[in-house]
C-alpha positions as CSV (number, residue, x, y, z in Angstrom):
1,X,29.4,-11.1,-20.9
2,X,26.5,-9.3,-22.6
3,X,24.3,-6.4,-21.0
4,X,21.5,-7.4,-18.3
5,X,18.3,-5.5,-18.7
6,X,18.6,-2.3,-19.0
7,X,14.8,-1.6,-18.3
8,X,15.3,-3.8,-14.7
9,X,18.5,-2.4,-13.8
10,X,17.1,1.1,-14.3
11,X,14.1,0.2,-11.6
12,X,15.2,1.6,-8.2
13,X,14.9,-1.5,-5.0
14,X,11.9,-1.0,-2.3
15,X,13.3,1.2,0.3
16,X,10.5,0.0,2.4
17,X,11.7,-3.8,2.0
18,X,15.5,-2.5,2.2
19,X,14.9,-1.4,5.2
20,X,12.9,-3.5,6.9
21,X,15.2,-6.2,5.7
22,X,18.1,-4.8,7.5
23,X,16.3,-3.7,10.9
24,X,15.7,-7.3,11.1
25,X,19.6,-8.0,9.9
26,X,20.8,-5.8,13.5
27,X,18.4,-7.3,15.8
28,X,19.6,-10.8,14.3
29,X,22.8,-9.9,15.1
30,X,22.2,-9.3,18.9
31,X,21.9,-5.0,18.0
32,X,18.9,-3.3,20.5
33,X,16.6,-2.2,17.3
34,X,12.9,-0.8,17.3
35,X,11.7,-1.6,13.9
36,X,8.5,0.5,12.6
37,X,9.6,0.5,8.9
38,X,7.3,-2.5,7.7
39,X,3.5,-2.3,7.2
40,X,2.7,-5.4,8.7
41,X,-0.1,-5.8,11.8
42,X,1.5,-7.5,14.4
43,X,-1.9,-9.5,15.3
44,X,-2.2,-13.5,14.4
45,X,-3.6,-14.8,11.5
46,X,-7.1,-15.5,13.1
47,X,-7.6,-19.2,13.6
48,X,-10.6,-20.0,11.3
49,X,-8.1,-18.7,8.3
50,X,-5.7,-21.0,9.5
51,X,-7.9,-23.8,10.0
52,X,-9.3,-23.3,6.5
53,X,-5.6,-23.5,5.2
54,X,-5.2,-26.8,7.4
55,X,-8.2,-28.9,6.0
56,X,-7.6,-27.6,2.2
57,X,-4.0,-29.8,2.9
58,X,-5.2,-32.5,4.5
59,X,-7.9,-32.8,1.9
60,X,-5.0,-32.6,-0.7
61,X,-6.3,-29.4,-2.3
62,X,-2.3,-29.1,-3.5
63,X,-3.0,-29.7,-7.2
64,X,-2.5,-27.1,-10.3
65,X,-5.8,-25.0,-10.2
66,X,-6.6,-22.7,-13.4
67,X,-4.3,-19.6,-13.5
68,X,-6.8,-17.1,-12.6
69,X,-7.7,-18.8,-9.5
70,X,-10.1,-21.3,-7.6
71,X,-13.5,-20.7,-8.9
72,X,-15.2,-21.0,-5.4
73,X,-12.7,-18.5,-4.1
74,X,-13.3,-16.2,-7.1
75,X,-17.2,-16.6,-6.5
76,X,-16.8,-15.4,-3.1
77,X,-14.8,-12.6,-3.5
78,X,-17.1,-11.1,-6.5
79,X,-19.9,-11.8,-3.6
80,X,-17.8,-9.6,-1.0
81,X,-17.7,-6.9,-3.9
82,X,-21.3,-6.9,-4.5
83,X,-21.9,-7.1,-0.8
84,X,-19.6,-4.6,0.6
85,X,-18.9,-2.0,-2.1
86,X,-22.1,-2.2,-4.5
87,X,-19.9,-3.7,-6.8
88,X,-20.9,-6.6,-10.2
89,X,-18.3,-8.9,-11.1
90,X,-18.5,-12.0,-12.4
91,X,-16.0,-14.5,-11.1
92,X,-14.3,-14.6,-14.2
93,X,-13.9,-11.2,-13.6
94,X,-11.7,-11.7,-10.6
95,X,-7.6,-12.7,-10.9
96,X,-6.7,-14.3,-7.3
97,X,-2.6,-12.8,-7.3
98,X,0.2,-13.7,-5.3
99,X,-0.7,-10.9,-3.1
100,X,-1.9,-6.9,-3.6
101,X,1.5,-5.7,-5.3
102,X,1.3,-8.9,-7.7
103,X,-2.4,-7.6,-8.9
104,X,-0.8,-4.0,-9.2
105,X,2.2,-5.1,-11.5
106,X,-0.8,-7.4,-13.2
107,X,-2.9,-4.1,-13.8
108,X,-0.3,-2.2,-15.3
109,X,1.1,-5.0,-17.5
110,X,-2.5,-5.1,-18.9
111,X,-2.5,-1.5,-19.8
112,X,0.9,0.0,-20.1
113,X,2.3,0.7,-24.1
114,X,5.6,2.0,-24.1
115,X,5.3,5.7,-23.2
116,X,2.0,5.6,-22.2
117,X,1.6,8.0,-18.9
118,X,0.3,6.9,-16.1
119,X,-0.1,9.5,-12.9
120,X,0.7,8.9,-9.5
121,X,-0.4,11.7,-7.2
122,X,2.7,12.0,-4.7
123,X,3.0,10.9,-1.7
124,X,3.2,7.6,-3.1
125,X,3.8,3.5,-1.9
126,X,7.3,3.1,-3.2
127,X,6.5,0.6,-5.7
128,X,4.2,2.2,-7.9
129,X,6.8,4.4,-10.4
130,X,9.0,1.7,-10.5
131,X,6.5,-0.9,-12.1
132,X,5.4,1.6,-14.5
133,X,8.9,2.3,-15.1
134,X,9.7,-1.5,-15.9
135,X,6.9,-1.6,-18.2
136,X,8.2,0.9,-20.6
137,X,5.9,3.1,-18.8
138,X,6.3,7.0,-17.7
139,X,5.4,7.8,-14.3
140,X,3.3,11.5,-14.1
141,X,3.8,12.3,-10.4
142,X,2.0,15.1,-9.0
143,X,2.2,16.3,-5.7
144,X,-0.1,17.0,-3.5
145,X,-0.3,19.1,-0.6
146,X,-0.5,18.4,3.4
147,X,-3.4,21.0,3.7
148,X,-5.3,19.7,0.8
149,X,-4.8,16.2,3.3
150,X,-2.8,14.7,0.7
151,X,-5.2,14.3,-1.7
152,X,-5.0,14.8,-5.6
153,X,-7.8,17.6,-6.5
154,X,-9.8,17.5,-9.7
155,X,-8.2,20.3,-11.3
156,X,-4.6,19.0,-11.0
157,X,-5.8,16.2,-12.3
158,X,-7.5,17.5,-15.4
159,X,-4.3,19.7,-16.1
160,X,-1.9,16.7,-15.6
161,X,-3.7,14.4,-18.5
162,X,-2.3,14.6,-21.8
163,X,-3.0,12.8,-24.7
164,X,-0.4,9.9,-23.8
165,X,-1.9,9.7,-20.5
166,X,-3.6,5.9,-20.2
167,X,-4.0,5.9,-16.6
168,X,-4.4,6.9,-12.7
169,X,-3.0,4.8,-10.2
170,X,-4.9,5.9,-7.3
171,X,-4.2,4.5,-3.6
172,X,-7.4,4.5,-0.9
173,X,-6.8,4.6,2.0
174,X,-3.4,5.9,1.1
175,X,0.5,4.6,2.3
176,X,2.0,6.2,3.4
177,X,0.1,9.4,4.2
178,X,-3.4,7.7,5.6
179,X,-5.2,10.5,3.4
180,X,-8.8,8.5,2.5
181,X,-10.9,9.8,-0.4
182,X,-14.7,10.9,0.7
183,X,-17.4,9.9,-1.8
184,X,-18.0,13.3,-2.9
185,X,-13.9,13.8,-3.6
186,X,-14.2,10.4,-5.9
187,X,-16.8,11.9,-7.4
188,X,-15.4,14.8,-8.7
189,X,-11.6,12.8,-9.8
190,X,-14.5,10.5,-11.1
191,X,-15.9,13.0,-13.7
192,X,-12.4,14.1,-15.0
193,X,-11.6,10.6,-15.2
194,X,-14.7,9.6,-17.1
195,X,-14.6,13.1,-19.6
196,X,-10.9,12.4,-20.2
197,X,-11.4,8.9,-21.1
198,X,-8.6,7.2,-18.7
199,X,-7.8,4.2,-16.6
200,X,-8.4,4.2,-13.1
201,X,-6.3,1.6,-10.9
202,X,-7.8,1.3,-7.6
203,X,-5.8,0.1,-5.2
204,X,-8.1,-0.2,-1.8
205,X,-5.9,-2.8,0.5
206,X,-6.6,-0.4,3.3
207,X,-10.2,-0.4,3.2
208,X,-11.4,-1.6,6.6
209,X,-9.2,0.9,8.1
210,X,-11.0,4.0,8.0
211,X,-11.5,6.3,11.4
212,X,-13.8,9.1,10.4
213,X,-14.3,9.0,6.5
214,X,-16.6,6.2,5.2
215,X,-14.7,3.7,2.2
216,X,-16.5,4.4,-1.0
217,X,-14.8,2.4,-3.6
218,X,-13.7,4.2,-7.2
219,X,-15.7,1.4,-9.6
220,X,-18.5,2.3,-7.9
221,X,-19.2,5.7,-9.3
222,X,-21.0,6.4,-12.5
223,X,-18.9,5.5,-15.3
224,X,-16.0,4.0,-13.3
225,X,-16.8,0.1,-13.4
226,X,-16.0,0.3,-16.9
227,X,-12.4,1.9,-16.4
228,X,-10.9,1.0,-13.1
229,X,-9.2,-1.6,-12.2
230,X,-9.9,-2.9,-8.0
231,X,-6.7,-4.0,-6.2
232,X,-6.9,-5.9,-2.8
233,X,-5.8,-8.4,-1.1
234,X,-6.1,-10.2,3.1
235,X,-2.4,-9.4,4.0
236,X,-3.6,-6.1,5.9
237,X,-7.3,-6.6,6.9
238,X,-6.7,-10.4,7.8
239,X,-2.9,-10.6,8.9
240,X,-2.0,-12.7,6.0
241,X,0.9,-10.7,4.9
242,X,3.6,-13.9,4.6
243,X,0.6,-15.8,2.8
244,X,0.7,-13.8,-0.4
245,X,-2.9,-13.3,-1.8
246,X,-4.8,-10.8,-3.2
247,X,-6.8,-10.2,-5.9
248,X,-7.3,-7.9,-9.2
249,X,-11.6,-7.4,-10.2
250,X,-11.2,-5.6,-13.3
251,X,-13.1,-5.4,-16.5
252,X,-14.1,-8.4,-18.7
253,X,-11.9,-7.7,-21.5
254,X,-9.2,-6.3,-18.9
255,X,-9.6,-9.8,-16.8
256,X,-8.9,-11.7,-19.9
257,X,-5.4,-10.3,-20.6
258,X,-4.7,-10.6,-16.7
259,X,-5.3,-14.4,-16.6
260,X,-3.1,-14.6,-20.2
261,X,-0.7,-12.0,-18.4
262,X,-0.3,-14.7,-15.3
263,X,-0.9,-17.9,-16.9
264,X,2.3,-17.1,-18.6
265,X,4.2,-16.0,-15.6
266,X,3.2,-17.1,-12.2
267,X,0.1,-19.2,-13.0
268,X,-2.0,-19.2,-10.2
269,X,-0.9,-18.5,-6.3
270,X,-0.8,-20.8,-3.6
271,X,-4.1,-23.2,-3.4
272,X,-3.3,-23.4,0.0
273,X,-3.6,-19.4,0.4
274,X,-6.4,-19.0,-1.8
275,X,-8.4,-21.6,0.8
276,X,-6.9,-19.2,3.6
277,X,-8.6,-16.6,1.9
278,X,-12.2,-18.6,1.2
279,X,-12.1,-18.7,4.9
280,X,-11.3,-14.9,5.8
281,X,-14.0,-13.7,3.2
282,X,-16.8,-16.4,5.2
283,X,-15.8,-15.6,8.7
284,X,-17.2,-12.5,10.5
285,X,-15.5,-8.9,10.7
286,X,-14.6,-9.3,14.7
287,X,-11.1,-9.1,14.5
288,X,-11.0,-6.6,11.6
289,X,-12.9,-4.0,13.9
290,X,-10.8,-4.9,17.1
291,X,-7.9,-4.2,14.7
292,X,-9.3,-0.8,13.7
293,X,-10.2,-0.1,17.2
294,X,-6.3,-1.3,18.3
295,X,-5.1,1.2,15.5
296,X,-6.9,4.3,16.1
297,X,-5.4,4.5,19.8
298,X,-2.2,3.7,18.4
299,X,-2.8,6.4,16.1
300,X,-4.0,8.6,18.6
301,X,-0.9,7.8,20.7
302,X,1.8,8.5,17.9
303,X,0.0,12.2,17.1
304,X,0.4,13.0,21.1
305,X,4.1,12.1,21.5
306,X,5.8,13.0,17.8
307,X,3.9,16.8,19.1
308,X,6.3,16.5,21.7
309,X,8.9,17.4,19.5
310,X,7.7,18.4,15.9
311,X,7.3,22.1,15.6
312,X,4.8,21.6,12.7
313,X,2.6,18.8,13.5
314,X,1.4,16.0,12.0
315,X,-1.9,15.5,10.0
316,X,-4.2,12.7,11.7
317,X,-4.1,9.7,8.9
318,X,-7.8,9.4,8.0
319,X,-7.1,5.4,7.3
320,X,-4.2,2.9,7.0
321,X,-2.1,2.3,9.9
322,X,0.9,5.3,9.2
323,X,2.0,7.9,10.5
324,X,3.7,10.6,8.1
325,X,5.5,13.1,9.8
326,X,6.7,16.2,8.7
327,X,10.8,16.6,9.7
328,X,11.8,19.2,7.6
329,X,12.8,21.8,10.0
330,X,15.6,19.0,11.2
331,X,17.3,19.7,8.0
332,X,20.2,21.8,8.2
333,X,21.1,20.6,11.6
334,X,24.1,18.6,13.0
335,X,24.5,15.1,14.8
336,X,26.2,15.0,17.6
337,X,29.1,13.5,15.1
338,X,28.8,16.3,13.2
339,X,27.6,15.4,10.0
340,X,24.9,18.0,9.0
341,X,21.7,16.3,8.3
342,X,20.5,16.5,4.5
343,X,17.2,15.6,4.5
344,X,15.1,12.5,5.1
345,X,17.5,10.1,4.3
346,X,20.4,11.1,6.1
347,X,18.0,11.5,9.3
348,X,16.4,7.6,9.2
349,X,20.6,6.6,8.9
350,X,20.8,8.9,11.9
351,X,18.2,7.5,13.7
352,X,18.8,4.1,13.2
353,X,22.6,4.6,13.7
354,X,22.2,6.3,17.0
355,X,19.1,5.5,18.2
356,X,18.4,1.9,16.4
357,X,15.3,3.0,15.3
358,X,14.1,2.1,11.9
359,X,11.5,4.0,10.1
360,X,11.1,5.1,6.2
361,X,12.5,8.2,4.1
362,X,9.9,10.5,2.9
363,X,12.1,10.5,0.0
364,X,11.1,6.8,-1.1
365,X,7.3,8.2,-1.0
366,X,8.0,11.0,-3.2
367,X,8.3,13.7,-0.5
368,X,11.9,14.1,1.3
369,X,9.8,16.4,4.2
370,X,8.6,13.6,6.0
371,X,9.0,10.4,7.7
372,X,6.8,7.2,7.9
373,X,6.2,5.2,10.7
374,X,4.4,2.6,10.8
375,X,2.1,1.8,13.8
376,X,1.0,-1.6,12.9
377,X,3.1,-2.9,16.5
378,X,2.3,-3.5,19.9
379,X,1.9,-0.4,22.3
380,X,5.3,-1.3,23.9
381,X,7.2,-0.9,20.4
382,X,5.5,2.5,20.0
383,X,6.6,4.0,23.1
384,X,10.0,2.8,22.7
385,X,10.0,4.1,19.4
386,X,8.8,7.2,20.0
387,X,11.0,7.8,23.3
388,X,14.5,6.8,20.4
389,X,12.4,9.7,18.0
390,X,12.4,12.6,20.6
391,X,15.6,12.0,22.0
392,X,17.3,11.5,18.6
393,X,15.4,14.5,17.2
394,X,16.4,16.6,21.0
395,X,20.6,15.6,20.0
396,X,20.2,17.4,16.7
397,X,21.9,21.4,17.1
């Protein structure tokens, strides 16, 4: 038999998916597991969505649609840009996707040469490297620190670009960290960006979830529109994470290689989801705010009882809905098994081994000194996770 690809098998699986995928293997199989690995609300799909989902069946709305999407659906999400984030598109400018990771991989298919650099600033969601990696792509990681919140500064920025460098892939809010980029910080990645003459993915799923720092979206600085590339998508802000839509608002020329990009691959994504979506972007923002209100205690709950036992504590997430915690003073120390713990991998096996709870490596983020948990679950799940945490954490010696 001949070779498979070499650029796919070099891609490393989502550690985030692996692991979800197994928590839900164990509690299949009868096994007493607390899951807070996914980043998946764990409200309803509000009823209007569905209802819009229902009548665009029954209306037989099934049919091939053009690749880059439903034009009314397209016209109403340039509207929510313009409305929301002081953004002009034209709907041609829009690319419905089969959710927010398809209009990533979309956005770097449209850019990427082979060798072309593109820089992640670390802590980074799992899948970003690897796409750019499967594209023939090099991934510039550069890390940031948790006193700096997590965010990239201007001058690392500036002395990361070379002259192979075609893009940033930037993520606000941020997974895992929850770090959420003020105006005046775009600003100022803005101008290197600009002066440098780079790309700028945005990738702004998380938007509605803000708690103290007002969204400001990237295009909409001077200069940006031009370069940058807005990711989103309903699975987060409108618990539609099993319906698989999103969208990419890019560029005209950019837009144009998108639709060729998916009309050769997935054509266009569900008609049935992109209706679901017409109807999240006309209803009001009701359950979105009970959602951020639901998340902010969480959030305010998971900070109280991980201080319980983390000596160094954890940085309140600005945005998103995750928790990363620092567990490096763990290192060094033994199960009650025996087996010495390495770092953050060895300590989720531990934990969900010993404990059955099931949360995410740092080290699939770029960073091996934390954890992630997600507290997109009911308040029930979080004290039962964090009660497995402290007493897992307590057996260490």
């Amino acid at each position: 038999m001949k070779d498979l690809s070499t650029r796919t098998l070099n891609i490393a699986a989502s550690l985030t998916v692996a692991i979800d995928t197994l928590a839900k293997q164990m509690i299949a199989d009868g096994k007493d597991v607390v899951s807070l690995g996914a980043g998946e609300p764990d409200f309803p799909t509000p009823t209007p969505i569905q209802d819009a989902a229902c009548k665009a069946i029954r209306e037989g709305k099934t049919r091939y649609t053009a690749p880059v999407g439903i034009l009314e659906v397209r016209k109403a999400v340039a509207e929510k840009l313009k409305v929301e984030n002081g953004l002009d598109y034209k709907p041609e400018q829009i690319i419905m996707t089969s959710g927010a990771k398809h209009a990533v991989f979309n956005s770097l298919a449209a850019l990427v040469n082979e060798g072309d650099e593109v820089i992640i600033p670390a802590p980074y969601w799992v899948t970003y490297p690897e796409l750019v990696k499967w594209l023939g792509g090099k991934p510039v990681i550069v890390n940031t620190k948790i006193e700096d919140g997590f965010k990239i500064k201007p001058e690392a920025l500036k002395a990361t670009i070379t002259a192979k460098t075609k893009a940033i892939l930037l993520n606000n809010p941020c997974n895992p960290t929850g770090a959420v980029y003020s105006k005046a910080e775009l600003e100022a990645l803005a101008k290197v960006i600009v002066e440098c003459d780079i790309y700028c993915i945005s990738d702004e799923v998380y938007e509605y979830f803000t708690y103290d720092t007002e969204f400001c979206s990237a295009a909409a600085l001077p200069g940006m529109a031009e370069r940058t590339i807005v990711i989103n998508g309903f699975s987060k802000s409108h618990c539609m994470t099993g319906w698989r839509i999103g969208y990419d608002a890019a560029p005209a020329e950019i837009a144009k290689i998108i639709g060729k990009i998916q009309g050769q691959a997935t054509h266009h994504p569900s008609n049935v989801a992109q209706y679901a979506a017409l109807g999240a972007l006309q209803m009001d923002k009701s359950n979105v705010h009970a959602m951020q209100a639901a998340f902010r205690k969480r959030r305010d709950y998971m900070l109280k009882r991980t201080a319980e036992i983390l000596p160094e504590p954890c940085r309140a997430p600005e945005g998103a809905f995750y928790l990363f915690a620092p567990v490096k003073s763990f290192y060094g120390k033994k199960t009650p098994a025996g087996k010495v713990i390495g770092g953050s991998i060895e300590l989720c096996e531990y934990l969900l081994q010993s404990q059955g709870l099931a949360i995410v490596p740092g080290a699939a983020f770029g960073d091996d000194s934390c954890v992630r948990f997600s507290y997109a679950a009911s308040d029930e799940t979080l004290q039962k996770a964090c009660d497995r945490f402290i007493r897992g954490l307590s057996n260490l010696k």
